[in-house]
C-alpha positions in Angstrom: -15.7 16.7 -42.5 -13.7 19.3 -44.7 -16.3 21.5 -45.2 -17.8 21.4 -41.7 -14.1 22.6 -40.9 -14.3 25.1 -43.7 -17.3 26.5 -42.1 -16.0 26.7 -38.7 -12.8 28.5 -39.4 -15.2 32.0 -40.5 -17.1 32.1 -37.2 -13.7 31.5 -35.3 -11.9 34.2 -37.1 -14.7 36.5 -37.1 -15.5 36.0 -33.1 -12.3 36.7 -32.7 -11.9 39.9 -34.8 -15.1 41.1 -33.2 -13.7 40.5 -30.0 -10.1 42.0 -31.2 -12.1 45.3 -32.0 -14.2 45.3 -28.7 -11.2 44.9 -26.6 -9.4 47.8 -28.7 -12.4 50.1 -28.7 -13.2 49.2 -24.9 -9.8 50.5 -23.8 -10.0 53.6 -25.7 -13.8 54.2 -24.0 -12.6 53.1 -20.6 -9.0 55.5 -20.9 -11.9 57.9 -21.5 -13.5 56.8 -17.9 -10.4 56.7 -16.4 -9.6 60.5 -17.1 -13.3 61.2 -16.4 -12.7 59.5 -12.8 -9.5 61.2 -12.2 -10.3 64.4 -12.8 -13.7 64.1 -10.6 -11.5 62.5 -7.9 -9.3 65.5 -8.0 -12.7 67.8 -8.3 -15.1 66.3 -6.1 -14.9 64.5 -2.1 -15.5 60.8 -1.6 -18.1 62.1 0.2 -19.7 62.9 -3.2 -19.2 59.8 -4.8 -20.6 57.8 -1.7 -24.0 59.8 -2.2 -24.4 59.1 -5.8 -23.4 55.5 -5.0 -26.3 54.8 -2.5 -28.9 56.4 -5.4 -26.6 54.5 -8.7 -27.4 51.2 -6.7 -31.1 51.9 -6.6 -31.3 52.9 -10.2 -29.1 49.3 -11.2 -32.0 47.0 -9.1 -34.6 49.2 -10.9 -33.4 48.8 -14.1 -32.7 45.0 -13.8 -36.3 44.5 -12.6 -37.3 46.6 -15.4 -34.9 45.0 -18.0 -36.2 43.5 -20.6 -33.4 42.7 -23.1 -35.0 43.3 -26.7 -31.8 43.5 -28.6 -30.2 40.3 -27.4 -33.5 39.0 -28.7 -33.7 40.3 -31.5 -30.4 38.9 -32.4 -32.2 35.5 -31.8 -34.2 35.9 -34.5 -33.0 34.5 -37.8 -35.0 36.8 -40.0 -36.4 40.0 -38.6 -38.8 42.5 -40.4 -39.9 45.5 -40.0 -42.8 44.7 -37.2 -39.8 42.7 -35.4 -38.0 46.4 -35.0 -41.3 48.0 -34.5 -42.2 45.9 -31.7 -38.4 46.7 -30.2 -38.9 49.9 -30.4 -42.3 49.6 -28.5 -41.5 47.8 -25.2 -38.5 49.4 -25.4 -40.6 53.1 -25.2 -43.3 51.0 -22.6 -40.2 50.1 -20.8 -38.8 53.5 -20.5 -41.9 55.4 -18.8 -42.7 52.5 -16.5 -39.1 53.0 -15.2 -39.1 56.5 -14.9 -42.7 56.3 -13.0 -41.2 53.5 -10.2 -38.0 55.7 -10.1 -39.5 58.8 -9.3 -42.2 56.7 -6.5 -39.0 55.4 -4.8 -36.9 58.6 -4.4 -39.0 59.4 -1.7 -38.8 56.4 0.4 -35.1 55.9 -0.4 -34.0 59.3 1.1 -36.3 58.8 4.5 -34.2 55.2 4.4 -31.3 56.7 4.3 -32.2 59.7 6.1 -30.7 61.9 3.2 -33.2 64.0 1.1 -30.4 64.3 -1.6 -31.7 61.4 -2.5 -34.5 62.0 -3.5 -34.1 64.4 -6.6 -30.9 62.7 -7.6 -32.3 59.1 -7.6 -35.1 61.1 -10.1 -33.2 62.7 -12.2 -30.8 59.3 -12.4 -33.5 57.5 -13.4 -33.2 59.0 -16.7 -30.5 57.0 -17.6 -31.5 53.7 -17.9 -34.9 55.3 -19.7 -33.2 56.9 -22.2 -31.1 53.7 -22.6 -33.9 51.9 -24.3 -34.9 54.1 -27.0 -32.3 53.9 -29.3 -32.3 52.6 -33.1 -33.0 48.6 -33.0 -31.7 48.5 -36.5 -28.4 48.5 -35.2 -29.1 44.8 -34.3 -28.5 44.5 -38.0 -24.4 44.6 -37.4 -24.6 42.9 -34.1 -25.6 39.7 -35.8 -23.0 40.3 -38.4 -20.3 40.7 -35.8 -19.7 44.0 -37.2 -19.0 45.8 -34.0 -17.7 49.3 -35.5 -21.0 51.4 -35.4 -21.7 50.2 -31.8 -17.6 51.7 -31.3 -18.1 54.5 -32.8 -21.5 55.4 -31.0 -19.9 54.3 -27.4 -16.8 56.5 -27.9 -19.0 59.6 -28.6 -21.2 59.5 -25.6 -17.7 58.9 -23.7 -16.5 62.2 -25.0 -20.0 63.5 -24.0 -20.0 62.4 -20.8 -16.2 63.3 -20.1 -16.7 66.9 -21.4 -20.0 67.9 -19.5 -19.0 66.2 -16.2 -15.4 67.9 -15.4 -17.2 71.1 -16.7 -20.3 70.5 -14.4 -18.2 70.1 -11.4 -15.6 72.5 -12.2 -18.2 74.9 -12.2 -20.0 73.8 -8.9 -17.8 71.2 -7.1 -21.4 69.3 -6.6 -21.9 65.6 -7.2 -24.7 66.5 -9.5 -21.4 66.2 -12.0 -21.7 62.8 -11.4 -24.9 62.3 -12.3 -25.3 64.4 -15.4 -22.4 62.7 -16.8 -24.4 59.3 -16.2 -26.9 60.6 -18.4 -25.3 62.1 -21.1 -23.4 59.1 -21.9 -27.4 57.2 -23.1 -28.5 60.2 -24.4 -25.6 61.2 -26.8 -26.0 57.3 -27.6 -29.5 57.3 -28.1 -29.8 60.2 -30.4 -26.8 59.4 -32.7 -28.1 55.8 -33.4 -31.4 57.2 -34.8 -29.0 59.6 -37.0 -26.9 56.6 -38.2 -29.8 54.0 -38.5 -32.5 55.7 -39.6 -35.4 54.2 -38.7 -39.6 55.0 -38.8 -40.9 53.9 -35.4 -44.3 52.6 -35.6 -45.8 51.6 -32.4 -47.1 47.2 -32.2 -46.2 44.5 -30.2 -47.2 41.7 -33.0 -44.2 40.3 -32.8 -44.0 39.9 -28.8 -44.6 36.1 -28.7 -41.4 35.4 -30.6 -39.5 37.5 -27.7 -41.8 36.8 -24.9 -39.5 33.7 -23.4 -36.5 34.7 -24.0 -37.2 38.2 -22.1 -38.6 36.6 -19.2 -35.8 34.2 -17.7 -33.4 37.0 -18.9 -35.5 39.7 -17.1 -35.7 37.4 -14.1 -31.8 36.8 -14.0 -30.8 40.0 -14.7 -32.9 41.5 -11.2 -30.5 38.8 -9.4 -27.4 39.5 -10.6 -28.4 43.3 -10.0 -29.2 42.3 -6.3 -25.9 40.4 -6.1 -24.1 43.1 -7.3 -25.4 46.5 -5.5 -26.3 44.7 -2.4 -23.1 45.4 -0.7 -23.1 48.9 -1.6 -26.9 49.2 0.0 -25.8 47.2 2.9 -22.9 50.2 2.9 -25.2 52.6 2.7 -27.0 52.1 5.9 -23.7 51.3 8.1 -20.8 53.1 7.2 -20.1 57.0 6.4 -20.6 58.5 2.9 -17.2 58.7 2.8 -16.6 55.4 3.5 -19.3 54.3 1.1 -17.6 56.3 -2.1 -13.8 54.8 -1.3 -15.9 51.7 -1.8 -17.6 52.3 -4.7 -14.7 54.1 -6.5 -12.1 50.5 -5.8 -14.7 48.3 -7.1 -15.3 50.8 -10.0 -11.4 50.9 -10.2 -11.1 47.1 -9.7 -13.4 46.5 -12.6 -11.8 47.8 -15.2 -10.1 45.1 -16.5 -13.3 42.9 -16.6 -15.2 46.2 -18.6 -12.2 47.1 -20.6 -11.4 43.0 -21.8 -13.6 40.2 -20.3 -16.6 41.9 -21.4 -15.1 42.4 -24.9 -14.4 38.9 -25.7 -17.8 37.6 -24.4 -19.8 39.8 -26.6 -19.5 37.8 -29.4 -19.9 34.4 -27.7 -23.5 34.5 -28.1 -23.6 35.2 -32.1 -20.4 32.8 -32.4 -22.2 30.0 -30.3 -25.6 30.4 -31.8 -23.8 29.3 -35.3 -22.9 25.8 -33.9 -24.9 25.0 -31.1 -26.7 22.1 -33.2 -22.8 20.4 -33.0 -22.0 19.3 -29.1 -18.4 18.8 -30.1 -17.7 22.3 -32.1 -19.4 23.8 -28.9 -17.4 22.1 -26.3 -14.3 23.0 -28.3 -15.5 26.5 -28.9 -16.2 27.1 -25.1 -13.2 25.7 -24.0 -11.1 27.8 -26.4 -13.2 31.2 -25.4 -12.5 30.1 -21.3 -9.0 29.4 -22.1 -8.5 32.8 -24.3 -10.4 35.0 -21.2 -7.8 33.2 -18.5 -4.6 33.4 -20.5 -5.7 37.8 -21.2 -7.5 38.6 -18.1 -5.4 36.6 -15.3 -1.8 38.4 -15.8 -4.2 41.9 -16.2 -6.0 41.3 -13.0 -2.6 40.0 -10.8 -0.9 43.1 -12.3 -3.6 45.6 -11.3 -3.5 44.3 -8.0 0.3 44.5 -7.8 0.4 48.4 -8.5 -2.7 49.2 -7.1 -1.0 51.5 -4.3 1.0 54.0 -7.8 -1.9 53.9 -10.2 -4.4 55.2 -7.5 -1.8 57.8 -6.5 -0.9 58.5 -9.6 -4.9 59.1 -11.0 -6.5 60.2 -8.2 -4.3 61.9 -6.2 -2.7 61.2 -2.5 -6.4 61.4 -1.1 -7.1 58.1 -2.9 -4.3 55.9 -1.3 -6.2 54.5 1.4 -8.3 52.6 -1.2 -5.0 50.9 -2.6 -5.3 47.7 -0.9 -9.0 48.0 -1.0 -8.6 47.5 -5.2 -6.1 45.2 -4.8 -7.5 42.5 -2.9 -10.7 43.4 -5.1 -9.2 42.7 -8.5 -7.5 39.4 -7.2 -11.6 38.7 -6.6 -12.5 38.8 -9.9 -10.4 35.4 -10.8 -12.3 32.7 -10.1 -14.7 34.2 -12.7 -12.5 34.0 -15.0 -12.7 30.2 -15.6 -16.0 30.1 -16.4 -16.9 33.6 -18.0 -17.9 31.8 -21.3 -21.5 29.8 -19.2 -23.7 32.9 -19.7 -23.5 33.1 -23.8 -23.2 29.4 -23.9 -26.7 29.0 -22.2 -28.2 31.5 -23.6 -26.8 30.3 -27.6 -28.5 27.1 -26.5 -32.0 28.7 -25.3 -31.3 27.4 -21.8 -31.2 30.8 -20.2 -33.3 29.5 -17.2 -30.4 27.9 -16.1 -28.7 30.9 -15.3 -31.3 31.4 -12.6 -30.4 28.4 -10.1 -26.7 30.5 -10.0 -27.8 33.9 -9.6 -29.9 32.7 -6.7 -27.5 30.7 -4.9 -25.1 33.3 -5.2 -27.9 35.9 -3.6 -28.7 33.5 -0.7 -25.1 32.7 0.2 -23.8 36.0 0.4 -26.6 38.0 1.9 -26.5 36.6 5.7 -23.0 36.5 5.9 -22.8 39.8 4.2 -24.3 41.6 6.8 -22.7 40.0 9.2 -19.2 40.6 8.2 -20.5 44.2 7.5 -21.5 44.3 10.7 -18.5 43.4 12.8 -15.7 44.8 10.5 -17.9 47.4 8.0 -16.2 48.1 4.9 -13.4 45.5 5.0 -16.0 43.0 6.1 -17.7 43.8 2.8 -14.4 43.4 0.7 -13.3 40.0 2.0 -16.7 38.9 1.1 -16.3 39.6 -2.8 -13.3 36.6 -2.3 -15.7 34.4 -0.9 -18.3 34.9 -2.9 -16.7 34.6 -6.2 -15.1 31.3 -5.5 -18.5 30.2 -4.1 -20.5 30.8 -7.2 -17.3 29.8 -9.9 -17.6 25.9 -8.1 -21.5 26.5 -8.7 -21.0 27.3 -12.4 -18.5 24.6 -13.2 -21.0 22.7 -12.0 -23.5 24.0 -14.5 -20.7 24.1 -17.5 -20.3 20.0 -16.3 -23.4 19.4 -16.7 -24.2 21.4 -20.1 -20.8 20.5 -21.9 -19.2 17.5 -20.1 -16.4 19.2 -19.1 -15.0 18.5 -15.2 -15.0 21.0 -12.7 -11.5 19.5 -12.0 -10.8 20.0 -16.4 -12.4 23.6 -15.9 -9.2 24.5 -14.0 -5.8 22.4 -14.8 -6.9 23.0 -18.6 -5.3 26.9 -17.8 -2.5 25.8 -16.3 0.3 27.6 -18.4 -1.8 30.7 -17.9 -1.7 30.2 -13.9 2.0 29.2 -13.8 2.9 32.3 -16.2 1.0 34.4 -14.0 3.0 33.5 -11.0 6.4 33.8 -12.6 5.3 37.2 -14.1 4.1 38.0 -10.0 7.5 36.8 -8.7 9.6 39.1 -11.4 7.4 42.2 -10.7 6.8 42.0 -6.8 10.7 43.2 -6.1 9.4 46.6 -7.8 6.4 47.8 -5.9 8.1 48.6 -2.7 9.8 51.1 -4.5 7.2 52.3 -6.8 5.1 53.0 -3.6 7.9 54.9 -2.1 8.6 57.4 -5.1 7.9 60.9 -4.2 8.1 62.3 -7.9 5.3 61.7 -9.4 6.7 62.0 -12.9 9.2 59.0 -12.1 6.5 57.5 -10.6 4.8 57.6 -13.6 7.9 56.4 -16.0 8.9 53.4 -13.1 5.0 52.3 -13.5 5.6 52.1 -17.1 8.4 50.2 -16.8 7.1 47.8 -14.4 4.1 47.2 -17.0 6.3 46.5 -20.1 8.9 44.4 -17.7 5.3 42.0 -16.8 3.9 41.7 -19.9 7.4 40.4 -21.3 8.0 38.3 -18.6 4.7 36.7 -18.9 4.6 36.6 -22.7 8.1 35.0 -22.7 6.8 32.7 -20.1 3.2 31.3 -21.2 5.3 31.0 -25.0 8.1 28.8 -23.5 5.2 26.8 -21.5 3.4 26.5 -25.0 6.3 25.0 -26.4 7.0 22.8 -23.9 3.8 21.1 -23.6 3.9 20.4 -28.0 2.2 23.8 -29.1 -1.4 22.3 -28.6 -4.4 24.0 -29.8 -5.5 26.8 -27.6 -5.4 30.6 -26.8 -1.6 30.8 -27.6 -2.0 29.4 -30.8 -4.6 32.1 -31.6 -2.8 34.8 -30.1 0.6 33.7 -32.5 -1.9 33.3 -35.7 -3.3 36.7 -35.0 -0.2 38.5 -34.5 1.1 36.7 -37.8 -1.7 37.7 -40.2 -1.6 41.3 -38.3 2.6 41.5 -39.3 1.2 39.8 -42.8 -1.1 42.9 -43.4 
């Protein structure tokens, strides 16, 4: 028993250094979207951002159709060679001209659909993106499975800076949403390039190694062309009945709205699937590790996501501009959206550490057939905000769905799923209660400089609140085992060091 808990206590800390790193590097990447989005908002029209919408949504179903996720399989293996990487690299290269070829056939019949013929160079040229996506180094793999997140940082953050540079020059320059799309591309490109640089590798063209990935890739494939249908098909639905204008509000507040998810959820799943993988032949370890990952996510992502959502209305005017502000409650009621999530972010690793990604499927496909009719319905009567209240009702649809599935897999209650987080939800609504009092007049400032300094304030004044909070909570219910104990441990060996 003492060395089983020996052993545990290096994947713990290392999951949660990785994650530590991700969550660090992620908000210096996504500070570097946000200034990239602010100063195309102040450049461009939403008009311009509604076009590339329609042909970005095209380009995601594409590319989940087309997916085929050789690194997350390659991960998988225990002990890769050389024709392992080879035959990466191969359907990677296969991948990346069959995409480009059913690209370029669509652009055509996606601009008569939409009656623009924008469309039909840009959803080209877009196209390139996801190509280029594929061809990078697989050898970089080799510090995924070590948890060693730093070159994958490093290379992210460069094609950032790419991006960032070439876009606000593009459409200084022009004023054309093709600024948009070549800062799409260069972000893959820059990333694709520099990995061969760092991790040099020989490719040699073979697919002898395809049976060992061929399973995996398929459910995951299959999933992934769901989930992309879930998640553009409101933005397609858009396309076709409302203005381009209308359209790019949209799609910037659910870009704006996600940011939280990109910039921490994402972060502390990534290593799940390593972390998992290392204990899955132990049901207990696993159930204790996916309840400590779901409690972590709540406790970091539920305070972010209320407080986004509270100062929607400053941020927006404050980044983009007063041409932005009719978005404001648009992102607000969006990021309140993304909660139910929350609770069970930690499903998708979990299934897929225990080779059960088929399971994924029944979700993905509920979630497609329960939103689509009413979708278009509530699109239909009420257009855009139809659209928006839909993301509510969808995402506490498909959370009861996957506590279902986590029931089933782990034991753990739907009922469990929820009252386990209750310091994190009680916090949350004391930190709400302290902050409301200040929005009315952050909405009201005229000066955007003490704007900017009141928004601040506001910021530090929540996080105290609820830090002070979920802390006295902790204490209160005995200090027991969970995210607050591993935020105090962390911040103890970081004040050791």
């Amino acid at each position: 028993m003492g060395s089983e808990s020996h052993s545990e206590a290096p994947v713990g800390a290392r999951a949660a250094a990785s994650a530590g790193l991700l969550v660090a590097s992620r908000l210096i990447t996504r500070c570097i979207d946000l200034i990239t989005l602010s100063l195309l908002g102040r450049l461009l029209t939403p008009a311009d951002f509604g076009i590339v919408a329609i042909a970005m949504s095209v380009i995601f179903i594409v590319e989940a159709v087309m997916e085929i996720p050789i690194g997350v399989a390659l991960i998988r293996v225990r002990n890769p060679t050389k024709r392992h990487y080879d035959t990466a690299f191969t359907v990677g290269l296969l991948r990346s001209c069959a995409l480009m070829v059913v690209v370029t056939a669509l652009s055509w019949p996606i601009a008569e659909l939409y009656r623009d013929e924008r469309l039909i160079w840009l959803i080209a040229v877009l196209g390139t993106a996801p190509a280029v996506r594929s061809l990078g180094s697989p050898r970089i793999t080799e510090f995924t499975r070590r948890m060693d997140y730093r070159p994958i940082v490093a290379l992210e953050a460069m094609g950032k800076l790419t991006s960032l540079v070439v876009s606000v020059v593009v459409a200084w320059c022009t004023g054309s949403y093709w600024a948009i799309a070549v800062g799409t591309i260069a972000t893959p490109l820059t990333i694709a390039v520099a990995s061969h640089i760092a991790f040099r590798y020989r490719p040699r063209l073979s697919l002898a190694e395809w049976g060992e990935f061929s399973a995996f890739v398929r459910w995951s494939t299959i999933n992934q062309l769901v989930g992309a249908m879930n998640w553009q098909i409101d933005q397609l639905m858009l396309g076709r009945m409302v203005s381009r204008q209308d359209l790019g509000r949209f799609s910037m507040a659910s870009n704006l709205a996600s940011l939280p998810t990109q910039v921490i959820i994402v972060q502390l799943l990534n290593p799940l699937t390593v972390a998992f993988s290392l204990i899955r032949d132990n049901p207990t370890r696993l159930k204790d590790a996916y309840r400590a990952s779901a409690a972590m996510i709540v406790c970091v992502g539920l305070p972010v996501l209320i407080g986004l959502s509270l100062v929607a209305d400053p941020l927006i005017r404050l980044v983009l501009g007063e041409k932005w502000t009719v978005i404001s409650p648009i992102v607000a009621f969006m990021a309140l959206s993304i909660i139910p999530s929350l609770f069970v972010s930690p499903l998708s690793p979990l299934l897929m550490s225990l080779n059960r990604t088929q399971a994924l499927f029944p979700i993905a496909l509920s979630e497609l057939l329960f939103k689509m009719p009413i979708l278009l319905v509530a699109i239909w009567l009420f257009g855009m905000e139809g659209a928006v209240g839909m993301r509510m009702l969808t995402a506490v649809f498909v959370a009861a769905v996957s506590m279902r599935a986590a029931q089933q897999t782990i034991g753990w209650t739907a009922w469990k799923q929820v009252a386990e987080h209750w310091r994190s939800i009680v916090a949350s609504a004391v930190m709400a209660a302290a902050v409301y009092p200040f929005t009315g007049d952050l909405e009201h400032e005229p000066q955007i400089v003490l704007m900017a300094a009141k928004l601040l304030g506001a910021v530090l004044l929540a996080a105290a609140v609820y830090a002070v909070a979920i802390l006295a909570l902790w204490f209160v219910a005995g200090r027991p085992t969970g995210a607050e104990a591993k935020i105090v441990n962390l911040l103890r060996s970081f004040i050791r060091r």
